[in-house]
N, C-alpha and C positions, 0 to 999 in steps of 0.2 A: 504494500500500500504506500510506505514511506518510497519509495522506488515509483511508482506512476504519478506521485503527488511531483515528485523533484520535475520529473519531466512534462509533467504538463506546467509549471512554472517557468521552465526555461523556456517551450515554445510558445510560451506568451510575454515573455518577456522579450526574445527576437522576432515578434509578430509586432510588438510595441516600439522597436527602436526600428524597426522598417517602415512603420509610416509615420515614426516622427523625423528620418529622413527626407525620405520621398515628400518632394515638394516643399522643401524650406523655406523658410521666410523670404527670399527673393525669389522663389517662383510666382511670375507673374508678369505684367505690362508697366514699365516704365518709363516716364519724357524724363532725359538728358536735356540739360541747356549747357552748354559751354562756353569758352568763351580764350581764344588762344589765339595769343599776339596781338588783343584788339578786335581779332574775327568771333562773332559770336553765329552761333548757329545753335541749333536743335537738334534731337531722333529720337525716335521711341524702337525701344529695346523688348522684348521680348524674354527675359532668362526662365530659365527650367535648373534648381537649385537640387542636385542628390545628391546630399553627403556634403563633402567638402568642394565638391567640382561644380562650376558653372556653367551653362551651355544655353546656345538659343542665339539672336536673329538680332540687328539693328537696321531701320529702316530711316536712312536720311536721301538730299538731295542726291547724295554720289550711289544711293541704289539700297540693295537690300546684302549685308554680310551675316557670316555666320562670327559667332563670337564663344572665346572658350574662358577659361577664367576658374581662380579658386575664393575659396570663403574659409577664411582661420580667425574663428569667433569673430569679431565688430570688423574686420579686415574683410575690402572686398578687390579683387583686381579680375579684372579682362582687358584682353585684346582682339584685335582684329585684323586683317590685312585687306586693303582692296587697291582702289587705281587713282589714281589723280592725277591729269593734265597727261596722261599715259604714261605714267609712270608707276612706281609700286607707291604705298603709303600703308605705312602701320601705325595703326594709333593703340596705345598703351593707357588703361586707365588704373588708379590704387586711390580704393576710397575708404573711410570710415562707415559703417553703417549704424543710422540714428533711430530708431525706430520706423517710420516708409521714407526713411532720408538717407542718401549715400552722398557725402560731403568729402573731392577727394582731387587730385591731379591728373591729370591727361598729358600725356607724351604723343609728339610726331616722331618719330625715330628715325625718318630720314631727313627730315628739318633739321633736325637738334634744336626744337621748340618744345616751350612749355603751356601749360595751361589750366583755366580751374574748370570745375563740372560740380554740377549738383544734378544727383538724379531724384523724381520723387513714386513712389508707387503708383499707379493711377488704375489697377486693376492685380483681382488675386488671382491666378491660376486661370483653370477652366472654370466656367459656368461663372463667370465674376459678376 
């Protein structure tokens, strides 16, 4: 009996830290406003948070990228890579996250520019 009780505690307890994973507090829709060298611009980002890994979609003027990225508690970074003026462009972000607020710096990596961002949550997950 002591033997079926352990085990049906453990597969409830790895049933519990699986969907307190799946779907972390940055899975969901967020508008990016930035703002680098003076250039300010917008995007809305799309993340899907499991675990510590980031993943999912930013949609600006230069198109739609995919974005990857980790989460180490209040610590949030992604990057991305796409085109500009036909060339490559990587932009690099590392933010703080404040409750639906990611307050943090933006890198151009082939510039050698810097920049701020604030992102803010503006939808949770699915079925938001």
């Amino acid at each position: 009996m002591k033997t079926l009780l352990a085990v049906v505690l453990a597969a409830s307890s790895a049933a519990f830290f699986a969907v307190a994973y799946e779907g972390g507090p940055l899975t969901g829709t967020w508008q990016i406003h930035q703002n680098i060298v003076g250039n300010e611009s917008d995007q809305t980002c799309t993340f899907t948070q499991t675990g510590d890994d980031l993943t999912g979609t930013c949609e600006s003027a230069l198109g739609s990228v995919k974005i990857t990225g980790k989460v180490e508690d209040k610590k949030v970074s992604w990057m991305y890579k796409s085109e500009y003026n036909g060339g490559p462009l990587t932009m690099k972000y590392k933010g703080t996250l404040d409750s639906n607020k990611i307050v943090g710096n933006v890198n151009v990596e082939e510039y050698g520019v810097d920049g701020d961002f604030t992102a803010v949550q503006s939808g949770k997950g699915s079925g938001e």
